[in-house]
C-alpha positions as a Python dict, from the first residue, in 0.01 Angstrom:
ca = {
    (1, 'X'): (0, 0, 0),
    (2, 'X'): (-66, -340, 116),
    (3, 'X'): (-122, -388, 494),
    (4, 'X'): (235, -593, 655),
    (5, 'X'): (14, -854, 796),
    (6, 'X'): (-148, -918, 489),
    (7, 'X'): (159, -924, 341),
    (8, 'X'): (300, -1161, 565),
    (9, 'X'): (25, -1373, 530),
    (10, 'X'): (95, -1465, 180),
    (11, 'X'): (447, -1500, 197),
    (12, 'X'): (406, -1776, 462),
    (13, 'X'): (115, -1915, 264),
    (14, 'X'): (323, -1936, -102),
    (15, 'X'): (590, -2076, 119),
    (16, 'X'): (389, -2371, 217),
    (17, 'X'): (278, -2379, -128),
    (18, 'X'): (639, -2380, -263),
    (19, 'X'): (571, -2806, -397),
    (20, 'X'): (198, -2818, -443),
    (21, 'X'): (-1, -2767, -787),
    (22, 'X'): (313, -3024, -959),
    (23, 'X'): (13, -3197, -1208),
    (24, 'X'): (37, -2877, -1372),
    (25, 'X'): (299, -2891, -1646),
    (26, 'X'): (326, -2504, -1719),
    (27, 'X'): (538, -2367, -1488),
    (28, 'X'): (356, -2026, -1501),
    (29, 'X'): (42, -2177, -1473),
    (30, 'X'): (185, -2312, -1116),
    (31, 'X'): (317, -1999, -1010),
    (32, 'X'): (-4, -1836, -1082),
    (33, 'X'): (-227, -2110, -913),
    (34, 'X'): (24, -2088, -594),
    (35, 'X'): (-20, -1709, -607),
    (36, 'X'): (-400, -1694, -574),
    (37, 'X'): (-376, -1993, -302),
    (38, 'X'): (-143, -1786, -115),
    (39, 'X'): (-378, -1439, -93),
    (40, 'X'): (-518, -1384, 271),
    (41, 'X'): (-896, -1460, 306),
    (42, 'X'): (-1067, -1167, 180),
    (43, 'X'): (-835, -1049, -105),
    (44, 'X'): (-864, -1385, -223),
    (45, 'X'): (-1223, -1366, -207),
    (46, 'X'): (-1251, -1048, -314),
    (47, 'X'): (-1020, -1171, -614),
    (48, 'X'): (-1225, -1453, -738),
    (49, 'X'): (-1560, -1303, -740),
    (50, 'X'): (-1443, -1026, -952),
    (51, 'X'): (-1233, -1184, -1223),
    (52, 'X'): (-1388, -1577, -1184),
    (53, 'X'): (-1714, -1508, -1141),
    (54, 'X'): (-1728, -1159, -1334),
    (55, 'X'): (-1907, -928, -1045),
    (56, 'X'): (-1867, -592, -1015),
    (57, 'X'): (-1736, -379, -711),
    (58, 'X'): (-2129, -344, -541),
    (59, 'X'): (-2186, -652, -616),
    (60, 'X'): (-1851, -783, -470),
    (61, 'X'): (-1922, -574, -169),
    (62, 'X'): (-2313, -658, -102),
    (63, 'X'): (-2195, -1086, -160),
    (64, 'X'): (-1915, -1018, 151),
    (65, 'X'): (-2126, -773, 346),
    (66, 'X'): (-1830, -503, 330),
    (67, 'X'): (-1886, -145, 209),
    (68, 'X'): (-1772, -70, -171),
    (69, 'X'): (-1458, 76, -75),
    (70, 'X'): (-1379, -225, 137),
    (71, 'X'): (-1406, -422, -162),
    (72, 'X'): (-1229, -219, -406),
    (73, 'X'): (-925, -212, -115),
    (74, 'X'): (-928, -569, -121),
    (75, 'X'): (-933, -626, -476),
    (76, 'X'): (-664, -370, -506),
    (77, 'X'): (-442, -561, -276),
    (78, 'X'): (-486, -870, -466),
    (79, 'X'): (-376, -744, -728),
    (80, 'X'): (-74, -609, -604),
    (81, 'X'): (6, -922, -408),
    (82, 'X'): (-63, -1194, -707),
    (83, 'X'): (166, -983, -891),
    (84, 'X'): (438, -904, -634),
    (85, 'X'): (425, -1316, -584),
    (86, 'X'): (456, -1408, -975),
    (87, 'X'): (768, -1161, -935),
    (88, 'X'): (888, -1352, -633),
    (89, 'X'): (861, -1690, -758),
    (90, 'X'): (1014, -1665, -1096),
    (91, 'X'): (1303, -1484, -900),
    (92, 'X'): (1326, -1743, -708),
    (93, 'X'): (1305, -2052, -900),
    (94, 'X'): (998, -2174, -875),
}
């Protein structure tokens, strides 16, 4: 389960994000690109070290000085929140 605060976090950060990313033409490109700018600091972190840069849970965890399941929690909740936002946006509109 994400944490609320977490959770809040993004939904005020896709909310200021609700007009940006417009040079990209496909619109679920946009909502995508809005999603990942919206995750809180260390999910999104977390986030783009495993699937951008291709490291592995240790790895993640040793680059962000956190313990493995630290990372995995993080990555986890990512996950869940890029997700829950791709829902949110096309639900909305966006």
């Amino acid at each position: 389960m994400i944490r609320p605060l977490a959770f809040l976090v993004q939904r005020i950060r896709e909310a200021s994000l609700r007009g940006a990313f417009t040079e990209v033409s496909d619109p679920r490109h946009r909502r995508y690109m809005r999603a990942m700018a919206s995750l809180p600091d260390a999910e999104h972190a977390a986030f783009r070290l495993a699937r951008i840069e291709g490291l592995n849970v240790p790895r993640i965890a040793a680059e962000l000085g956190i313990s493995n399941a630290q990372a995995e929690t993080h990555l986890a909740h990512a996950i869940e929140m890029i997700a829950s936002s791709l829902r949110r946006q096309e639900r909305k509109g966006w």
